[in-house]
LUMSELUM-498173 format. One record per residue: residue number from 1; residue in three letters; x, y, z of N, C-alpha, C, O in turn. Coordinates in Angstrom, 2 decimals. Atoms other than C-alpha are relative to their C-alpha. Layout:
N
+-----+---------+---------+---------+---------+---------+---------+---------+---------+---------+---------+---------+---------+---------+
: num : residuo :    n_c1 :    n_c2 :    n_c3 :   ca_c1 :   ca_c2 :   ca_c3 :    c_c1 :    c_c2 :    c_c3 :    o_c1 :    o_c2 :    o_c3 :
+-----+---------+---------+---------+---------+---------+---------+---------+---------+---------+---------+---------+---------+---------+
: NUM :     ALA :       X :       Y :       Z :       X :       Y :       Z :       X :       Y :       Z :       X :       Y :       Z :
...
+-----+---------+---------+---------+---------+---------+---------+---------+---------+---------+---------+---------+---------+---------+
END
This chain:
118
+-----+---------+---------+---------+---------+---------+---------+---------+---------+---------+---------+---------+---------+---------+
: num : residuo :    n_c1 :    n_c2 :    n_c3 :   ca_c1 :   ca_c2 :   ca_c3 :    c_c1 :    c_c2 :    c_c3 :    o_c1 :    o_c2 :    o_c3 :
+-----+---------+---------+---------+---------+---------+---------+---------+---------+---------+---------+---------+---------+---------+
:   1 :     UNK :   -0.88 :   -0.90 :    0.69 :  113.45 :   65.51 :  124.33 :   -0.78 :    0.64 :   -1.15 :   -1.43 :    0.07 :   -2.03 :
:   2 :     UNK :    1.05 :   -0.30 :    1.20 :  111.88 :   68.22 :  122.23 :    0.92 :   -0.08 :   -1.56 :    2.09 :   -0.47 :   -1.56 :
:   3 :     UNK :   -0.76 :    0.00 :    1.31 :  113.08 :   68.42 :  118.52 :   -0.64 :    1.29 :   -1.01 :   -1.87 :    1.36 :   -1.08 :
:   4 :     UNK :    0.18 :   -0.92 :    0.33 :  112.88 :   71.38 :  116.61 :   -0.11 :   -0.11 :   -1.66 :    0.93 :   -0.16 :   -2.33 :
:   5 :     UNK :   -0.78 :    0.33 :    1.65 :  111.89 :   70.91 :  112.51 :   -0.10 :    1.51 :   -0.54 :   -0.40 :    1.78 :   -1.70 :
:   6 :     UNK :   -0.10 :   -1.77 :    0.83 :  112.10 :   74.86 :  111.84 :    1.26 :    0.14 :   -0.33 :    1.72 :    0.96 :   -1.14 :
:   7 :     UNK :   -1.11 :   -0.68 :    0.13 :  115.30 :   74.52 :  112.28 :    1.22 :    0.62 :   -1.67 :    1.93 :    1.51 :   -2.13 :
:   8 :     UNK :   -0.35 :   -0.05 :    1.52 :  116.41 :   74.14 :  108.92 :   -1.32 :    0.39 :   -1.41 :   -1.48 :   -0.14 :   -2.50 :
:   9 :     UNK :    1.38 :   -0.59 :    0.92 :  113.24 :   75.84 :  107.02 :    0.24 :    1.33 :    0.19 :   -0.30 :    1.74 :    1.21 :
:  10 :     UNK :   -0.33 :   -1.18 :   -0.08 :  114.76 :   79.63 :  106.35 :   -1.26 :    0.43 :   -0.05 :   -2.04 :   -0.05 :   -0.87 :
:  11 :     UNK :    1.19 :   -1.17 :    0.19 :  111.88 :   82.30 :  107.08 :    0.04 :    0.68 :   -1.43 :    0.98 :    0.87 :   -2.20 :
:  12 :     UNK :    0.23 :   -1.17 :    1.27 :  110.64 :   84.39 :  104.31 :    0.09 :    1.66 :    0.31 :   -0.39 :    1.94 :    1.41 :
:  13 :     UNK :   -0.35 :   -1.46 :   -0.34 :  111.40 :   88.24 :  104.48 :   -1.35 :    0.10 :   -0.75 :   -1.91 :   -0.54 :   -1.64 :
:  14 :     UNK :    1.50 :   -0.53 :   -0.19 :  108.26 :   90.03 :  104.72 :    0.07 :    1.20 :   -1.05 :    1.15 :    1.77 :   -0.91 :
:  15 :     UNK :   -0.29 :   -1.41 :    0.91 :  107.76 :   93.27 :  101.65 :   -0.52 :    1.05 :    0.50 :   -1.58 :    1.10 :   -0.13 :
:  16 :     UNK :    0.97 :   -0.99 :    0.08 :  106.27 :   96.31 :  102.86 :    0.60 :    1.52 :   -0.87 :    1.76 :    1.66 :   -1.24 :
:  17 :     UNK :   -0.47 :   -0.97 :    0.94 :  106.09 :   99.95 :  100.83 :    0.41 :    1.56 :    0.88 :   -0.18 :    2.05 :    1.85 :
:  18 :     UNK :   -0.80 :   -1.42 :   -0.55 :  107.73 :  103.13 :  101.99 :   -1.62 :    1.10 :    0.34 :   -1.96 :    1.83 :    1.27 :
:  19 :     UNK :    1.51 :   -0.96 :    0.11 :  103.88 :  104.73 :  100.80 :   -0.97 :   -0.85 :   -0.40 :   -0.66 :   -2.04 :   -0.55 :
:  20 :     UNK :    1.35 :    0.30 :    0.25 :  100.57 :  103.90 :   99.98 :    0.72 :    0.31 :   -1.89 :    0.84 :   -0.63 :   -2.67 :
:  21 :     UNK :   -0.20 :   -0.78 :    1.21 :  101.74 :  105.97 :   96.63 :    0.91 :   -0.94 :   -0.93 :    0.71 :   -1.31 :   -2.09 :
:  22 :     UNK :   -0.90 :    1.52 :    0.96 :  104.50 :  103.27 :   95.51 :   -0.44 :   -0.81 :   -0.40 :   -0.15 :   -1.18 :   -1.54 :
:  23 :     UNK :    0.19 :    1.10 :    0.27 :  102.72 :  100.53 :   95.83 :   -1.67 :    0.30 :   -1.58 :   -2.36 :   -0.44 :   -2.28 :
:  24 :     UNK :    1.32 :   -0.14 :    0.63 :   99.86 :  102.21 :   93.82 :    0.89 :    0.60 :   -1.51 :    0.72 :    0.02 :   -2.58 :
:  25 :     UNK :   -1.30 :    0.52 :    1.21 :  102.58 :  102.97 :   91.18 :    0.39 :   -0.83 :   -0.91 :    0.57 :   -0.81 :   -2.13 :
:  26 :     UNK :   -0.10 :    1.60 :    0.66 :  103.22 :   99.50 :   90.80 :   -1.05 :   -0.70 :   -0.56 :   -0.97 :   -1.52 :   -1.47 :
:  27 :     UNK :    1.05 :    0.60 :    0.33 :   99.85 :   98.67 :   90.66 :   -0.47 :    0.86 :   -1.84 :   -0.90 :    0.31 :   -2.85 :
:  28 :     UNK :    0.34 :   -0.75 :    1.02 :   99.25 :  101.25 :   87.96 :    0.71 :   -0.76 :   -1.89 :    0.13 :   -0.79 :   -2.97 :
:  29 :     UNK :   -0.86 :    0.48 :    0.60 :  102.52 :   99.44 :   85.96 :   -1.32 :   -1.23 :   -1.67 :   -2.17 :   -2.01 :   -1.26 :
:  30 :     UNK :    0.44 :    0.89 :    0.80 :  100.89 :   97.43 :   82.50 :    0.35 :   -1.28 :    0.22 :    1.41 :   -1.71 :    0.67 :
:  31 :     UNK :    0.16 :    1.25 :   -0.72 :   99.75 :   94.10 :   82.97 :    1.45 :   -0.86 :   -0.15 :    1.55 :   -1.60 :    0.83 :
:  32 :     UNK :   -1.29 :    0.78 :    0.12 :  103.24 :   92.36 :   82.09 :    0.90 :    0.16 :    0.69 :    1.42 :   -0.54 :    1.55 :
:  33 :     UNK :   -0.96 :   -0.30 :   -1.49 :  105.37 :   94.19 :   83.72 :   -0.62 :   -0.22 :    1.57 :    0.14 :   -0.49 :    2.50 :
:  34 :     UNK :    0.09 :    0.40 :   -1.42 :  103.47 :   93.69 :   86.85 :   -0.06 :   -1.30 :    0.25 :    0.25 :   -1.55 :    1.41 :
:  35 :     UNK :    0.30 :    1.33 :    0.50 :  102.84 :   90.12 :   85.95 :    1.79 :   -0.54 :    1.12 :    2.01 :   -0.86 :    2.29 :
:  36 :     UNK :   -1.04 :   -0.81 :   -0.38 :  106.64 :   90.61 :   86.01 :    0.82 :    0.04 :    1.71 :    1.54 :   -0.66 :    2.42 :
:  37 :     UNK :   -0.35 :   -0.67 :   -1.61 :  107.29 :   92.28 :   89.34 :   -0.05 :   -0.85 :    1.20 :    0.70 :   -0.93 :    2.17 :
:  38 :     UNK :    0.21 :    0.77 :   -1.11 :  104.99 :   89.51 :   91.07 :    0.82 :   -0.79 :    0.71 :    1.17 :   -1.02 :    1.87 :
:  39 :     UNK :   -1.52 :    1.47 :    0.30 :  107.59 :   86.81 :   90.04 :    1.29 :    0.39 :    1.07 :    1.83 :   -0.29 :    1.94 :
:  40 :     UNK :   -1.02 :   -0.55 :   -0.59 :  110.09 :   88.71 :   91.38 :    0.01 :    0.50 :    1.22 :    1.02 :    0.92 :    1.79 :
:  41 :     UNK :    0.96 :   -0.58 :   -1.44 :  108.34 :   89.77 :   94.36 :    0.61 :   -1.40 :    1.18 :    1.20 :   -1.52 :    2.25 :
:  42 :     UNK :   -0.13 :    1.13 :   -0.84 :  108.42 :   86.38 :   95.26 :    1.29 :   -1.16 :    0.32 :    1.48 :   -2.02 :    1.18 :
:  43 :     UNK :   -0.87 :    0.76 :    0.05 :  111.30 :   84.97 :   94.35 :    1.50 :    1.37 :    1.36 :    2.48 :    1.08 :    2.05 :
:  44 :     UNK :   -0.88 :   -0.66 :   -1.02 :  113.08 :   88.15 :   96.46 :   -0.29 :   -0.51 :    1.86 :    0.49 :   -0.62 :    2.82 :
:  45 :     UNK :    0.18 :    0.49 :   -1.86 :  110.65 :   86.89 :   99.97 :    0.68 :   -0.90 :    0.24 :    1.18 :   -0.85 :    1.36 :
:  46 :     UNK :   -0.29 :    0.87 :   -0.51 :  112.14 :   83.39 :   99.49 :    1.38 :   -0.01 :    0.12 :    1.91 :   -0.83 :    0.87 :
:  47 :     UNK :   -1.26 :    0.27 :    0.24 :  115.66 :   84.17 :   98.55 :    0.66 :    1.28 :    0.32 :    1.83 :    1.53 :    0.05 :
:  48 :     UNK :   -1.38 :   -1.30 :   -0.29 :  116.56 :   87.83 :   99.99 :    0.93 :    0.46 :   -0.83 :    0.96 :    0.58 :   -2.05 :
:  49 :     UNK :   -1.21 :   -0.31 :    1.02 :  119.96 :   88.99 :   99.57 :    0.07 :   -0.93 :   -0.86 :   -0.32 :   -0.45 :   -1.93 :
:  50 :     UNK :   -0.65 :    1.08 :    0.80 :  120.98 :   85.88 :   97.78 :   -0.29 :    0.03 :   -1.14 :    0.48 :   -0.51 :   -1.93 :
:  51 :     UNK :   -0.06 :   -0.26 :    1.36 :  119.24 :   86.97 :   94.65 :    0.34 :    1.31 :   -0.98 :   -0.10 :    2.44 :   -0.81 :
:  52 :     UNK :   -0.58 :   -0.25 :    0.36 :  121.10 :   88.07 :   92.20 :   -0.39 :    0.93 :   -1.80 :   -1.47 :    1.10 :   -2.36 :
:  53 :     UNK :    0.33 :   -0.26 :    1.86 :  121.32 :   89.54 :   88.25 :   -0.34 :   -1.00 :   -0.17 :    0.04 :   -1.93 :    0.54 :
:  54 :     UNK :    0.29 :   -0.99 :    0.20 :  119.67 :   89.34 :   86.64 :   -1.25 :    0.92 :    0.54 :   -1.69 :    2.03 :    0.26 :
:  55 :     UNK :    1.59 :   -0.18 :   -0.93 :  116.63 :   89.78 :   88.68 :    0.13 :    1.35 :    1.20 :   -0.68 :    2.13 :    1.69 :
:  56 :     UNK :    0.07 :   -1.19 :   -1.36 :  118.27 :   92.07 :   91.38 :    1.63 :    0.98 :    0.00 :    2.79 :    0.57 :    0.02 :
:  57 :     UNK :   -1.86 :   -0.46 :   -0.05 :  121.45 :   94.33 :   91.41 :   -0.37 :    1.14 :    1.11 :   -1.39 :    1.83 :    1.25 :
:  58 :     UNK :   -0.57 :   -1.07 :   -0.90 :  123.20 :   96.44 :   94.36 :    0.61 :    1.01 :   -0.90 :    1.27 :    0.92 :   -1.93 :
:  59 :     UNK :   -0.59 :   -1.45 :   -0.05 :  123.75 :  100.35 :   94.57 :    0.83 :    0.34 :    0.38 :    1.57 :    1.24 :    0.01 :
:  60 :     UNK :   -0.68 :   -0.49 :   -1.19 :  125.34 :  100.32 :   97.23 :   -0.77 :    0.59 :    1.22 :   -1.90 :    1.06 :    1.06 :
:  61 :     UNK :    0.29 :   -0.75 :   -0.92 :  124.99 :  101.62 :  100.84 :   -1.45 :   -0.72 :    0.12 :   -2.54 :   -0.24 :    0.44 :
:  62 :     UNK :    1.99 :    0.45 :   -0.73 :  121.82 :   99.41 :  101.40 :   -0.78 :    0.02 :   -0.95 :   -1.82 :   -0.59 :   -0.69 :
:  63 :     UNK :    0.91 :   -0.41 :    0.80 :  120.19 :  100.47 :   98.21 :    0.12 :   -1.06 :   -1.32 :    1.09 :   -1.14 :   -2.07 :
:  64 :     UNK :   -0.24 :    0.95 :    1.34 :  119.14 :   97.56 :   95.45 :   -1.34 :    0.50 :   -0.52 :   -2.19 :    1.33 :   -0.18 :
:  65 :     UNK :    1.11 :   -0.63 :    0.64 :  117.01 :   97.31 :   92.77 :   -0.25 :   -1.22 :   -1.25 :    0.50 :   -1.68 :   -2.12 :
:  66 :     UNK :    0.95 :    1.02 :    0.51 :  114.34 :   94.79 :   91.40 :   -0.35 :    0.64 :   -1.12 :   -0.64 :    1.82 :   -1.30 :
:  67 :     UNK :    0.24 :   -0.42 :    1.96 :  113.82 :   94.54 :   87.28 :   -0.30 :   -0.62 :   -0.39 :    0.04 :   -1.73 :   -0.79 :
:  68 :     UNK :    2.01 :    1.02 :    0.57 :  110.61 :   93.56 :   86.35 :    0.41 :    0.70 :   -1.67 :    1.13 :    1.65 :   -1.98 :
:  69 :     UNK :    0.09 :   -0.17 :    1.27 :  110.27 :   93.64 :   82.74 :   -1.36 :   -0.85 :   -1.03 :   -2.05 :   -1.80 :   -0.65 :
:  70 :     UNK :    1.09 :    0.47 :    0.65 :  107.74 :   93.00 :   79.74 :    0.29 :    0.43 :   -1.30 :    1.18 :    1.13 :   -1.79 :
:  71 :     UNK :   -0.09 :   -0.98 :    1.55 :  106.89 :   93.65 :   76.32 :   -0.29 :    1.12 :   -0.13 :    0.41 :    1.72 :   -0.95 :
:  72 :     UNK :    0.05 :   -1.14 :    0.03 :  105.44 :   96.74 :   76.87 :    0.84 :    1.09 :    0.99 :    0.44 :    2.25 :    1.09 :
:  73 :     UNK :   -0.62 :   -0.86 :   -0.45 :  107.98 :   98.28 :   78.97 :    1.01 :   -0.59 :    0.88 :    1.12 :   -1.79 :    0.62 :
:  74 :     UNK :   -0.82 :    0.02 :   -1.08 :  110.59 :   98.05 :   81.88 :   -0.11 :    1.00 :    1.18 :   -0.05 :    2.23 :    1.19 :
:  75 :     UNK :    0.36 :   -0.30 :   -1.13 :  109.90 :   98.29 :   85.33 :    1.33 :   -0.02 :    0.81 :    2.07 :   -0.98 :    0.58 :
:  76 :     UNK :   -0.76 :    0.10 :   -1.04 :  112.49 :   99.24 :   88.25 :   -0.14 :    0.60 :    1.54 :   -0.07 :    1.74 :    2.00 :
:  77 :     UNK :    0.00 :   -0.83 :   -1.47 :  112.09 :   99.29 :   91.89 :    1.33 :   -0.12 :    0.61 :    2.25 :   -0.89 :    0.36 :
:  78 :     UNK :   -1.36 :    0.19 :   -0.45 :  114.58 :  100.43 :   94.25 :   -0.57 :   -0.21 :    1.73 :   -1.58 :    0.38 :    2.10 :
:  79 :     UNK :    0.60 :    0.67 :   -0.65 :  114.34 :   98.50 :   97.74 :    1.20 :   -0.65 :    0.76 :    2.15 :   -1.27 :    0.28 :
:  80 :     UNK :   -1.10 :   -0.23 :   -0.85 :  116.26 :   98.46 :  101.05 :   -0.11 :   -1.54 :    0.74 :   -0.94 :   -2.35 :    0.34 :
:  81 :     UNK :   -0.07 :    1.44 :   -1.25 :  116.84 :   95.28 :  103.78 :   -0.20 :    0.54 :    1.24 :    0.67 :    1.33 :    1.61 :
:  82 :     UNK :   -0.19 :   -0.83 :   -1.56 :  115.76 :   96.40 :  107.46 :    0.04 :   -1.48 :    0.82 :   -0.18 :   -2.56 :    0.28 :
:  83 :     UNK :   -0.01 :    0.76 :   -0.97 :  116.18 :   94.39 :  110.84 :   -0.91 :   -0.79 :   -0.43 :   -1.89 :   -0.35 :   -1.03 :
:  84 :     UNK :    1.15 :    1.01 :   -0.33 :  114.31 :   91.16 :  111.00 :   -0.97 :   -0.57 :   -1.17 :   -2.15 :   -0.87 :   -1.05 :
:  85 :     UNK :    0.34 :    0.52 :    1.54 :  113.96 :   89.98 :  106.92 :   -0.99 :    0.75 :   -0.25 :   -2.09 :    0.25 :   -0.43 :
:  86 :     UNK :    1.42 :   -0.91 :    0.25 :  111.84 :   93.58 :  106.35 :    0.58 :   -0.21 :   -1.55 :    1.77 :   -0.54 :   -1.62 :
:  87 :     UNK :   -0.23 :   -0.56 :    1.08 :  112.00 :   94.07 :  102.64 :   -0.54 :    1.52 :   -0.08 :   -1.67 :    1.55 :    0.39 :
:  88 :     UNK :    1.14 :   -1.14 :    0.13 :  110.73 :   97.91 :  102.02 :    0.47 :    0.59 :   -1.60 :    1.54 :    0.75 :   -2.18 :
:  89 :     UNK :   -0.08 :   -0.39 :    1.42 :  109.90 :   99.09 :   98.69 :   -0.16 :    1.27 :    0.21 :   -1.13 :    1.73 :    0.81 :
:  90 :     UNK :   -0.57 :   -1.55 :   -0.21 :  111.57 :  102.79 :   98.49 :   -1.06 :    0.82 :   -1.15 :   -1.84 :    1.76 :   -1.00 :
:  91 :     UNK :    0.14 :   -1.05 :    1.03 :  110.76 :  103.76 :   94.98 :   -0.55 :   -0.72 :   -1.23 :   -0.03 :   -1.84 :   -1.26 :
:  92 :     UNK :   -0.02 :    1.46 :    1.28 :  109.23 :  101.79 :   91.27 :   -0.77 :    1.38 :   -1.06 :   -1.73 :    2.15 :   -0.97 :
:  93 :     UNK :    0.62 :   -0.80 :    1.16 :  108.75 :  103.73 :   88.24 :    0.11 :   -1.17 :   -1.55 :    0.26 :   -2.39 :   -1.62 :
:  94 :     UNK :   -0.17 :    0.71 :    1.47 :  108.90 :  102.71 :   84.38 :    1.23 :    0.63 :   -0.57 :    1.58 :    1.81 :   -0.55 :
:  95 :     UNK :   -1.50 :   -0.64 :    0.59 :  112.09 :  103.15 :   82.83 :   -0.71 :    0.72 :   -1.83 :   -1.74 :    0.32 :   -2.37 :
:  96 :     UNK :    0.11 :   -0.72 :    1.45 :  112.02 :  105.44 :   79.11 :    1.01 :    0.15 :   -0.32 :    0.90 :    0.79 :   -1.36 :
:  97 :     UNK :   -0.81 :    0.20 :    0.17 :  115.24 :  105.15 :   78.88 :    0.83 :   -1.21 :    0.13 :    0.32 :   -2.28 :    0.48 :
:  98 :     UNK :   -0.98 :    1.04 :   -0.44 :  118.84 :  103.05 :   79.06 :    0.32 :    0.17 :    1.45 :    0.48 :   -0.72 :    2.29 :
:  99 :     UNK :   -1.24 :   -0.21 :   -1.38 :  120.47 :  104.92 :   82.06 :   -1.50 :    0.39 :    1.02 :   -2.58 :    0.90 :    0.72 :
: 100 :     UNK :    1.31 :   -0.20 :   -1.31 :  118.15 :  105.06 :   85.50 :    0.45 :    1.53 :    0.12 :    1.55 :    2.02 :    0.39 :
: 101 :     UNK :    0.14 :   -1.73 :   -0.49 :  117.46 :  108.81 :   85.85 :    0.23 :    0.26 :    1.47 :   -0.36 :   -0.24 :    2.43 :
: 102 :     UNK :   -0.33 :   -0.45 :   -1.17 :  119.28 :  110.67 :   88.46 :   -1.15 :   -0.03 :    1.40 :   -1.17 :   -0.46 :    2.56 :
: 103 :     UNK :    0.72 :   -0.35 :   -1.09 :  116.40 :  111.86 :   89.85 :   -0.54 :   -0.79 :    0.64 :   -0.80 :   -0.60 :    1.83 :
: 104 :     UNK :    0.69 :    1.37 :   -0.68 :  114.78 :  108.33 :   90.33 :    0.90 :   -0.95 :    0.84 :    0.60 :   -2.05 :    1.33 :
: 105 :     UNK :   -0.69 :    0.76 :   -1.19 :  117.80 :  107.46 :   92.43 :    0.41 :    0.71 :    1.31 :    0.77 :    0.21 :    2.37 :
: 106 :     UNK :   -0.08 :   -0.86 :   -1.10 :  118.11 :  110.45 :   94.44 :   -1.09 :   -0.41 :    1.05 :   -0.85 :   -0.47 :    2.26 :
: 107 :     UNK :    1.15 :   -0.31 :   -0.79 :  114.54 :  110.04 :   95.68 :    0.04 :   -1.28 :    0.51 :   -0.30 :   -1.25 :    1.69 :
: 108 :     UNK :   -0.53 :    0.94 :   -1.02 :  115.44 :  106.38 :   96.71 :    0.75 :   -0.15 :    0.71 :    0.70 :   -1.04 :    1.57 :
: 109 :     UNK :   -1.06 :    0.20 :   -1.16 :  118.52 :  107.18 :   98.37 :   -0.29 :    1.02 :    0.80 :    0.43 :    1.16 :    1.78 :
: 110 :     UNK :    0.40 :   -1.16 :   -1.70 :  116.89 :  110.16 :  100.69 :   -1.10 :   -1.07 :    0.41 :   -1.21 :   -1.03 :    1.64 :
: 111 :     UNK :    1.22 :    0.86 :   -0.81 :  113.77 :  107.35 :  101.38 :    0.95 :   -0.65 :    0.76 :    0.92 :   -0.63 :    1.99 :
: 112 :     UNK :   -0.90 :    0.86 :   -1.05 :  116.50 :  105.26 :  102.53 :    0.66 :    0.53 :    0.90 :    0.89 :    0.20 :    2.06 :
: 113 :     UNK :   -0.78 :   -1.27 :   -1.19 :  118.12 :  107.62 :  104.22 :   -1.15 :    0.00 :    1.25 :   -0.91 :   -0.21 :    2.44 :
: 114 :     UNK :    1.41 :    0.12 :   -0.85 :  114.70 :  107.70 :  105.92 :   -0.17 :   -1.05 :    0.91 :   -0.07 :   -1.09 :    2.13 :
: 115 :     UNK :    0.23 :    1.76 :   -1.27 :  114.04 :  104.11 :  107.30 :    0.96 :   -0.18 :    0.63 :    0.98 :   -0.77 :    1.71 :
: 116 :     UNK :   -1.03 :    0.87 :   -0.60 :  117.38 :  103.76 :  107.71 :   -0.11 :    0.92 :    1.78 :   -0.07 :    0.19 :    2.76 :
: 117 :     UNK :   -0.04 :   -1.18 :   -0.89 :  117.22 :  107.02 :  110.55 :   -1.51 :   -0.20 :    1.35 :   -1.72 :    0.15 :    2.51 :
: 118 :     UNK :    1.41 :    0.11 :   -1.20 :  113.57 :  105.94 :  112.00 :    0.65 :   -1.19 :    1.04 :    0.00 :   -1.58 :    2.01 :
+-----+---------+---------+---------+---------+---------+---------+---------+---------+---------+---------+---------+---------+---------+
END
């Protein structure tokens, strides 16, 4: 009789980036905030949806968004769920403000619009 020990060991959701250009974005981000991001990086492969504020909040329609932070600034990516535990990173800028700029949510909700359509 075989026995299966995966069975109870949840997979990790895999991250990939929408562009070459995002992820080089992020990379660009000051050392804290990316420091930051990693943390959160990782704690989104092991725990998916399930994580929560303050680390992760829903848009809606598919669209969340990871909040890396530091002393020198605040980081936000925005970052969809596809078939088969994909993570894909849409969009990550530096916030200069309180309120997330229109425009930095438009351009994540037409990327998503995107994957979601391929």
């Amino acid at each position: 009789m075989a026995v299966s020990i995966s069975a109870n060991i949840p997979m990790p959701f895999s991250v990939t980036y929408f562009h070459e250009r995002v992820l080089a974005e992020v990379q660009a981000w000051p050392v804290d905030v990316l420091a930051d991001y990693a943390r959160l990086i990782e704690l989104l492969v092991e725990y998916g949806p399930d994580l929560r504020l303050p680390h992760s909040r829903a848009f809606g329609d598919g669209l969340f968004e990871l909040r890396p932070k530091g002393r020198s600034g605040i980081g936000r990516v925005f970052y969809c769920y596809l078939v088969g535990k994909r993570v894909i990173v849409l969009h990550a800028f530096i916030k200069k403000s309180q309120q997330t700029p229109d425009r930095e949510l438009k351009l994540a909700r037409k990327r998503l619009k995107e994957v979601q359509h391929d």
